[in-house]
N, C-alpha and C positions, 0 to 999 in steps of 0.2 A: 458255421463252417470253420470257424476257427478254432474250435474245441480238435477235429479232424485234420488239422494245419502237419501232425505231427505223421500221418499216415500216408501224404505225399511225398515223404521226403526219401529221400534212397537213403538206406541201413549203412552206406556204405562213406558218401562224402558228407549226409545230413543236409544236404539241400534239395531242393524242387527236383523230381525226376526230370530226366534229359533225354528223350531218346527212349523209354524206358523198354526192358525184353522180362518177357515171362518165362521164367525156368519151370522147368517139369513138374516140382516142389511147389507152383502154384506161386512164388514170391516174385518180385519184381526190383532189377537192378535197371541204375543206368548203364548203357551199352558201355560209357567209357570204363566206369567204375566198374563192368564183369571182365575188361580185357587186363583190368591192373591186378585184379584178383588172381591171374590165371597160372597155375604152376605148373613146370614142365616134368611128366612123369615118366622116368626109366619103360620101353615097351617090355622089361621083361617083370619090371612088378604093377600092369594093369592089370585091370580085372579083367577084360578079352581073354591076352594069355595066360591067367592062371586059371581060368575056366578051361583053356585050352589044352596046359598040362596037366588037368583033374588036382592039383593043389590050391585052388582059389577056393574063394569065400564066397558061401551062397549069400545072394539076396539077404538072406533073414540076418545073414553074420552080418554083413553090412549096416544093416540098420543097429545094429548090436556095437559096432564098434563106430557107429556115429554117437550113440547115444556115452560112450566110455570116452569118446574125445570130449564130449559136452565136461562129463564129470571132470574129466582130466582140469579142464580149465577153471572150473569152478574151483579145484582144490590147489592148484597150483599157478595159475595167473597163465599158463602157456596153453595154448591148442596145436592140436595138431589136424590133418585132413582127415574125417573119418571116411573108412572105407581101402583104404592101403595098409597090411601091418607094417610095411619097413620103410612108408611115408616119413622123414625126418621131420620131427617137430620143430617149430619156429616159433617164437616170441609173437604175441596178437597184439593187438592197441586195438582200443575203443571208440567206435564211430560217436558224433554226435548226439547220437542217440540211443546210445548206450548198449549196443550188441558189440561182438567181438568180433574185429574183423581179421584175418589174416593175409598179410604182406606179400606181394612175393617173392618166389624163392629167388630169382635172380631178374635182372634188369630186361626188359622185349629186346631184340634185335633191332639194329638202325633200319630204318625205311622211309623209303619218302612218301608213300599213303599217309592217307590219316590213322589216327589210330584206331576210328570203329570201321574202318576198311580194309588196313594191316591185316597179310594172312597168320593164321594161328599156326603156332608150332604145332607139328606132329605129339598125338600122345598128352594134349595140353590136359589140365583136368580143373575143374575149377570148382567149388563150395559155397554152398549156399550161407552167408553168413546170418541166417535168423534161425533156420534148421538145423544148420549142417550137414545138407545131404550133399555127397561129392556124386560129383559125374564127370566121366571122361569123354569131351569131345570130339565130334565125327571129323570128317574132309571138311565139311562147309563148314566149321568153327563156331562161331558165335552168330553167325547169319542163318545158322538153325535155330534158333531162336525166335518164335513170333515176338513182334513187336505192340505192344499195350498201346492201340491209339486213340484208346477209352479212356485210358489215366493219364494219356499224354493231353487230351481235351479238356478233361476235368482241370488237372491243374493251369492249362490257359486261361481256363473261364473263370478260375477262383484268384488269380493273378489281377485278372481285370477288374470282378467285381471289388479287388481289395485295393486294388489302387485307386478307384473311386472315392473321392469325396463329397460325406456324406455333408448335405445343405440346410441350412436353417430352415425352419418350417414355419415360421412368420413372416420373413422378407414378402415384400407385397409383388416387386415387379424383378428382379437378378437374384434370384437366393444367392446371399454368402455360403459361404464354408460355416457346417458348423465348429461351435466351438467345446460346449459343454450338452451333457440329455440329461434334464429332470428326470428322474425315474419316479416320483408321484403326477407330475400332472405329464410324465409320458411324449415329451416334447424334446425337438432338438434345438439350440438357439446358437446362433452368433452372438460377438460378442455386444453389437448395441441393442439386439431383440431384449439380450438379456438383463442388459442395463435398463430398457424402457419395459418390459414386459413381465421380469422375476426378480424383481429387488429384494437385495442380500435384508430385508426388514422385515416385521408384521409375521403377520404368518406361513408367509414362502419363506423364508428364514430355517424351518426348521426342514425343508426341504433337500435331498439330497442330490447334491451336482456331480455326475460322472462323469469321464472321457465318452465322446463319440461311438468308438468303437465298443468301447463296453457295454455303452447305453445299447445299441444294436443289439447284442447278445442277448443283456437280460431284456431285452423287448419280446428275444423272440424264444428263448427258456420260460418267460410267464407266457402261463396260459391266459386267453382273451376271457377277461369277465363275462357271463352271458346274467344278463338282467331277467331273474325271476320276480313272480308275484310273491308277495308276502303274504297273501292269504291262498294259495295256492301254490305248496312249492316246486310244485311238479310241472307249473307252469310257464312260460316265458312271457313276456309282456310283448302285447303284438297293437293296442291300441293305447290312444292318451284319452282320459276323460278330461271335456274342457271344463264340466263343471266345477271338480275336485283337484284339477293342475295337477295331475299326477297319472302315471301310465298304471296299464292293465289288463289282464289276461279276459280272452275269449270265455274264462268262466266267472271272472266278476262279471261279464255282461250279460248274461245267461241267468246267474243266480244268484248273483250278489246287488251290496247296495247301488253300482253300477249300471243296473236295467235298464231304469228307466231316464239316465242324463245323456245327454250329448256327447259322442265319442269323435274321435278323428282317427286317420292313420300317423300311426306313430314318427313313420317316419317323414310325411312331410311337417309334421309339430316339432319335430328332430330339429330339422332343418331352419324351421321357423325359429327356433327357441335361438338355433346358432346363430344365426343372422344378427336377432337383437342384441345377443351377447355377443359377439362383435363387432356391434356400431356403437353398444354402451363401454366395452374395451377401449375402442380407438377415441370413445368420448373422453371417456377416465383419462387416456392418453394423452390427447390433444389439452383437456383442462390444465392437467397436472406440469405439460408444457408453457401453456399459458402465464399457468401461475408461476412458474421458472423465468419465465421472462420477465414477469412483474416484479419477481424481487431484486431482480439485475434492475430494470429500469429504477426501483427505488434507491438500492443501495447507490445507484449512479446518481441519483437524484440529490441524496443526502451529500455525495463527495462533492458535488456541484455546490450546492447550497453554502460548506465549510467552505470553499475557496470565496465564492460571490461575496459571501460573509466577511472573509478577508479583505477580498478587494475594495467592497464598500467602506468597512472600515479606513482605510487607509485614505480615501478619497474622502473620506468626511473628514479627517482630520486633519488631511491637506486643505478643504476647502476656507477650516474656521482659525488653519493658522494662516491663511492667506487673509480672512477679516483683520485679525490680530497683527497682522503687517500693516493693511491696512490704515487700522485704528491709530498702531502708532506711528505712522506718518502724520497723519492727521495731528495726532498731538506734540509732535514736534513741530509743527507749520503754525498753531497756536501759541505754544509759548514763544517761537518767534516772533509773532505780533506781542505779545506781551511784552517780551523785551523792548521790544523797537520803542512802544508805549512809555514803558519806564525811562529811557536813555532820553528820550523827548520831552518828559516832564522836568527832568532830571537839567539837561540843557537849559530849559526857560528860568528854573528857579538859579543858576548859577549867574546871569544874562542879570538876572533882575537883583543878586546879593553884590555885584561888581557895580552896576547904577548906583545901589543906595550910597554903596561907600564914594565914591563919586560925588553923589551930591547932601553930603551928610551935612556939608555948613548951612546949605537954604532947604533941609530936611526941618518940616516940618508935621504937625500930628495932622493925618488924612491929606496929605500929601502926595502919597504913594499908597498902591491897592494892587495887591498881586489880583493878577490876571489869566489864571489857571487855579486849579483846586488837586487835592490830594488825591481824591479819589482816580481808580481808571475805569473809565467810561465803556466796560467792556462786560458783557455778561453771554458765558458760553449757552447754547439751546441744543440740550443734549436729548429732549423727552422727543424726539422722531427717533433717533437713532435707537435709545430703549425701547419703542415702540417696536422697530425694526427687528431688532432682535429678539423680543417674545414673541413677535409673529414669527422668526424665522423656523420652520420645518418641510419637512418632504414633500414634495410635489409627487402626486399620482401621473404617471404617463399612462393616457389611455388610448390605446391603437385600434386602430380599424378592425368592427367584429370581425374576426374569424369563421373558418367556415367549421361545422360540426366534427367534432373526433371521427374514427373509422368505429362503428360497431364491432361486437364480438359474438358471435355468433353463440348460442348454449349450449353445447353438443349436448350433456344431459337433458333437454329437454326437445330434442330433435328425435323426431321418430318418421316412422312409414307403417302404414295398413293397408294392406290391398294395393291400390292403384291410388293409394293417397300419402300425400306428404304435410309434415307439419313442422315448422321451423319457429323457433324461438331465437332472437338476438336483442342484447340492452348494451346502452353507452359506455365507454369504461369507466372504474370506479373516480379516476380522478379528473375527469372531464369537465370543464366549468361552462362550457358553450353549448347553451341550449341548441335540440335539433325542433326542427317544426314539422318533419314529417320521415320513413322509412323507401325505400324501393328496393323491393326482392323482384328478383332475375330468378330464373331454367333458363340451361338449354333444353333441347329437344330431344333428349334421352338417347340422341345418335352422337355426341358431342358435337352436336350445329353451334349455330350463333343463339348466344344469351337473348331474353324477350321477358318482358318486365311481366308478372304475374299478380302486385300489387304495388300499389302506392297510397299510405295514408299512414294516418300516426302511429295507431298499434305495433306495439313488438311481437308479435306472434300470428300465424297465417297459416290456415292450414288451404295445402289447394290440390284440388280432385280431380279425376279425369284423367291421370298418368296414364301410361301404356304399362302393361305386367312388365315383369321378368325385364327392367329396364335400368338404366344407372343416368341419372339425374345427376346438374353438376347445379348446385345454387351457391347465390350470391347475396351479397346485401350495401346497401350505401345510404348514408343520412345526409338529407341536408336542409337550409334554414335560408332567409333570405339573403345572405351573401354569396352561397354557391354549393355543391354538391364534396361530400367527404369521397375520399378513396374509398375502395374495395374493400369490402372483409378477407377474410379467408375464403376459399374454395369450400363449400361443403359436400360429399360423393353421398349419393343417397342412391340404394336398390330397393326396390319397390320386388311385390311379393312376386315369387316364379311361378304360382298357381291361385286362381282367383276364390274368395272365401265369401260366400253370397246368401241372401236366400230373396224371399220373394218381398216385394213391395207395394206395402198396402195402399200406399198411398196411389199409386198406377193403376188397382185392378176395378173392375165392376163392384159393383155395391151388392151383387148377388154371390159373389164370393166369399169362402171364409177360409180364414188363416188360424194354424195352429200348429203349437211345437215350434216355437221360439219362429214363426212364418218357414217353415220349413215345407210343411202339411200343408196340401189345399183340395178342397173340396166346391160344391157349389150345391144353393137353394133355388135353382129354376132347373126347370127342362130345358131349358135353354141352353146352347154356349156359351159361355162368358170367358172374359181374356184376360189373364195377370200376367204382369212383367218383374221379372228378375231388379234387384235393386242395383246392379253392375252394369256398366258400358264397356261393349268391346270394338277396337279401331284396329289393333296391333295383335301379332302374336297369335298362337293355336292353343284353344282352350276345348275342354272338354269335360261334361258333364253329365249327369245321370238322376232317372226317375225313377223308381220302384212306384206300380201299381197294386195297393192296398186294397183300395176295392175296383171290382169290376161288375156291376148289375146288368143285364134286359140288352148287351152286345153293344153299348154304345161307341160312339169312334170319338173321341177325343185325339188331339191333334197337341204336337210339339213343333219348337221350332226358335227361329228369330226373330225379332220385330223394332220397328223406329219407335223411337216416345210417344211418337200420333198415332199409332195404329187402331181403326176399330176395336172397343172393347164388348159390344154387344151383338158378333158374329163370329164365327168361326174362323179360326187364325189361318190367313192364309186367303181368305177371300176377296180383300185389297192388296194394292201395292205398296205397303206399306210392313208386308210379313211374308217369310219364306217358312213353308212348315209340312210337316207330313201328319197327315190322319189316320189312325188306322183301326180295325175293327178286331172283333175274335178268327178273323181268316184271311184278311190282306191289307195294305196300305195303297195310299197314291202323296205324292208331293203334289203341294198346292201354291202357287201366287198369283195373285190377282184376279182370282176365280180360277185357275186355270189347273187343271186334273191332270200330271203326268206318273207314266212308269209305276204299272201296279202293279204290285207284286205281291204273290202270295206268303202267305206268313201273316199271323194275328200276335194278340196280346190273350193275356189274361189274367187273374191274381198272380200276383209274384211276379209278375213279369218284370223285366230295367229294362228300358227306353237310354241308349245313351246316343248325346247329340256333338257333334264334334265339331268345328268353328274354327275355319285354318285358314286366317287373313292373310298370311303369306302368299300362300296359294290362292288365295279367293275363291273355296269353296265350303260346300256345309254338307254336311255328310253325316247315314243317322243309322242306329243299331238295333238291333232288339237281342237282349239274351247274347250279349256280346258276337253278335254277329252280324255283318254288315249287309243294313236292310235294301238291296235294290242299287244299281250304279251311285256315283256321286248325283246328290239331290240338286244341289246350284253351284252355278261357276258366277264367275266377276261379281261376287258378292262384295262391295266394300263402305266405306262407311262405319256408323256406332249406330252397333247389333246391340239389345237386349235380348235374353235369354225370354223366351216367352211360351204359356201353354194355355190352351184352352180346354175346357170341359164343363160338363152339367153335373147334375144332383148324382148322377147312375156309377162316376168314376172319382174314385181318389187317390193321390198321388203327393209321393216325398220327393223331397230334392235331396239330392246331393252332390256337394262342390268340392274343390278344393282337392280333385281328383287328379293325376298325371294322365297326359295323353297315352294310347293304350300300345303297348310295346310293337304291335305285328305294325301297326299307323306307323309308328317310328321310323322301325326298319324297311318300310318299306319307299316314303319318303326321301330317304338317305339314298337308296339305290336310284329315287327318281334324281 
């Protein structure tokens, strides 16, 4: 629409029509812009009266002297009105939009209307500025003019839609405003989709980012890819073979290598494929988060460590100059005793050199005997304290174990199949506190309350029995004999929107035989015999389908539902343990607990599909043959975990097929109930 932005716009002011009037000419002014146009013509040079006095200009001249006003202006910058010859020329200007517009000749009259209500002068004549055809207006003036309220709509609605902003297409629950459109991966992003989802690195790198609006355009100037076969090119890809991971045309499966594998519909393997690549997206995501955190917590770790490292430092060298304080008090408290020591020897010997002189005249030899010795009777015991000090080092403080880190849950190795989940979580890398055992939590796929689904040492658990088409919230927590760790992360898990099954050997009679990946089943008695589907259903509307392969000698083979106990060595449906209809080459009845209702005509026969349909919401089961619905609904207040179940003998063989969407008319009409 923006390409056409320029053909809304009136010739005359260049913006949005207003009001807009269709002239005769087929062109469209706004009302105001044809009354500003409008120039007032002498009634004796209109074209009325010169028709009148036989001197006017036929038609044809007119067109003739419109087409000579055109040139006039091309060769000389002025226009004049074609269709007058003694029209005074006037000086034109250029609208907006590049046509020539012409002035008018003199100012409107004062009036207190508006101006697309103002009466028109008598005689007024006014020109079409993209043709140039003039016309001289009636009585009614310019309210002869029909009104465009086809171009007056158009340009509201294109007003609207362009004032709208356009929204990221990642945002999970408020779309932002987008900001930029990939034009390879054909996406709109805000600005932190685009930060978390197309980093300016790698190979999105060479990727080209547009404005919003641009991206819009060339979204809708390229034409949509349509995925052909490579070995047929004439053909489009309408299935996926699962054996070869790759899609394919109705005639690989006909005549190519193709034949004889396993096919799906494409587009629920679409869907399938998106989902995975979605959960491994927001895995990539979530990790690459993870690890962003981890390097913050490191690089904190290390600023931590360089200051601690400071701190300790300084407190050990406070510690060992406070010894060295110590030490030398000590050794000043010592050679005070030393002193005292010597001043005290020091006394005695003086005491005793004052005596001799004293008694020098009756001094005689051994006489006198000093009574102290030179020595001091002092000897320091320093080997404790050396001792003390080669033992001195660090003391370990060891605290009360702690309780187990928070696990991490693996998002690359979390997955879902069918109605089953598998969850992988390990300790974090730098965690020193053994755990001695895990507890993973569900809720109940309605966002209920959390309920423990395992407890034991293993890091990975896979657990069965989900409900389809549901969104699981898990959790996980370790803990060890001093108490339980916090929470992991939340992990959102959707389990599949359609069930992907086949039959289960392990459930069926021993006269049964399975073939084609347990797809095909057939049987080796005359007898009935019973197999059950390898799925359980609780939740949800599921539906499925039987093509009969073989049909021999009219037998009646029976479809249906059944519990895990059900009789496998009679006819399904003849306990209360199965809901099933039998039916022959000319009518059916529904069967449970022996009990024969609602027979209705219609049989099977080669080629026939049997589709069975299972609407726990509703709590009924309802059955088809040849896509049409066989006989009223078959059971109500059906509830409980349904197996899919069929019986039959030697005389019938039958394929499964799953993974099928409930069938559009069921849908619709559902919705209206």
């Amino acid at each position: 629409m923006e390409e056409m932005e320029e053909e809304l716009k009136c010739p005359v002011c260049g913006s949005f029509y207003r009001e807009p009037i269709i002239l005769p000419c087929s062109h469209n002014l706004c009302q105001a812009c044809a009354r500003n146009i409008l120039v007032q013509t002498p009634e004796s040079e209109s074209p009325q009266s010169r028709r009148a006095s036989g001197s006017g200009v036929s038609d044809y001249d007119y067109l003739d002297l419109d087409k000579m006003s055109l040139y006039s202006e091309a060769d000389s910058g002025y226009g004049s009105y074609g269709g007058f010859a003694s029209a005074p020329t006037t000086p034109c200007q250029k609208s907006p939009n590049g046509v020539r517009v012409f002035p008018p000749a003199m100012p409107p009259p004062a009036t207190h209307l508006s101006p697309a209500l103002a009466p028109v002068p008598r005689n007024s004549c006014i020109t079409c500025p993209q043709c140039h055809r003039s016309l001289i207006l009636d009585d009614r003036g310019l309210r002869g003019f029909p009104k465009n309220r086809v171009l007056e709509g158009v340009i509201d609605r294109y007003q609207q839609s362009k004032a709208a902003a356009l929204k990221c297409q990642l945002c999970e629950k408020a779309p932002k405003e987008a900001t930029v459109m990939c034009e390879q991966c054909d996406v709109f992003y805000c600005d932190p989709c685009r930060l978390r989802c197309h980093p300016p690195r790698g190979p999105l790198a060479k990727h080209r980012l547009v404005p919003p609006a641009q991206g819009r355009v060339s979204r809708r100037l390229s034409p949509r890819k349509v995925s052909t076969c490579t070995d047929h090119e004439l053909e489009n890809h309408s299935m996926y073979c699962v054996q070869c991971k790759m899609p394919v045309c109705y005639q690989c499966l006909e005549e190519g290598k193709h034949s004889s594998h396993e096919v799906k519909a494409l587009g629920a393997m679409w869907k399938l494929h998106k989902s995975q690549l979605s959960q491994a997206l927001n895995g990539l995501s979530d990790r690459a988060k993870e690890a962003k955190e981890f390097l913050v917590q490191l690089r904190n770790m290390v600023q931590q460590i360089q200051e601690n490292s400071v701190e300790f430092e300084a407190c050990l060298v406070a510690q060992c100059d406070a010894l060295i304080d110590a030490l030398n008090r000590r050794k000043a408290q010592l050679l005070a005793r030393v002193n005292k020591e010597h001043e005290h020897k020091l006394k005695i010997s003086d005491a005793l050199i004052r005596r001799v002189h004293l008694t020098e005249d009756q001094w005689g030899k051994g006489t006198l005997t000093p009574r102290m010795t030179t020595d001091f009777d002092l000897s320091l015991d320093n080997s404790p304290l050396l001792q003390s000090i080669h033992q001195l080092d660090f003391v370990q403080v060891k605290a009360s174990s702690p309780v187990p880190a928070t696990p991490i849950l693996q998002l690359e190795e979390c997955c879902t199949h069918n109605n089953s989940a598998t969850l992988s979580w390990k300790q974090p890398p730098l965690s020193t506190v053994p755990a001695d055992g895990y507890i993973l939590e569900l809720d109940d796929g309605n966002g209920g309350q959390f309920r423990e689904v395992y407890v034991g040492k293993e890091t990975m658990c896979t657990v069965d029995g989900l409900h389809f088409n549901s969104t699981y919230n898990a959790r996980v927590k370790a803990f060890n004999k001093t108490g339980v760790s916090p929470y992991s992360k939340t992990l959102v898990l959707q389990t599949s929107e359609v069930a992907w099954f086949a039959f289960d050997p392990g459930s069926a009679h021993s006269d049964i035989i399975l073939s084609n990946d347990n797809l095909t089943v057939t049987c080796s008695s005359y007898d009935d015999r019973v197999v059950l589907g390898k799925t359980g259903f609780s939740k949800g509307v599921h539906y499925w389908e039987l093509t009969v392969d073989r049909y021999d000698n009219h037998p009646d083979p029976a479809f249906g539902v059944a519990r895990m106990d059900v009789m496998k060595d009679v006819m399904l449906g003849k306990d209360d343990k199965a809901w099933a209809m039998y039916v022959d080459n000319n009518r059916s009845w529904f069967m449970h607990n022996n009990s024969h209702t609602n027979r209705t005509e219609g049989g099977i026969a080669k080629g026939a599909t049997i589709g069975v349909l299972l609407d726990l919401n509703r709590k009924n089961l309802t059955f088809f043959i040849n896509d049409e619905q066989q006989g009223p609904i078959a059971f109500d207040n059906v509830e409980g975990l349904f197996f899919p179940a069929v019986s039959l003998n030697r005389n019938v063989q039958v394929t499964l097929h799953t993974g099928l969407p409930v069938p559009d008319f069921y849908s619709s009409r559902a919705s209206i109930a």
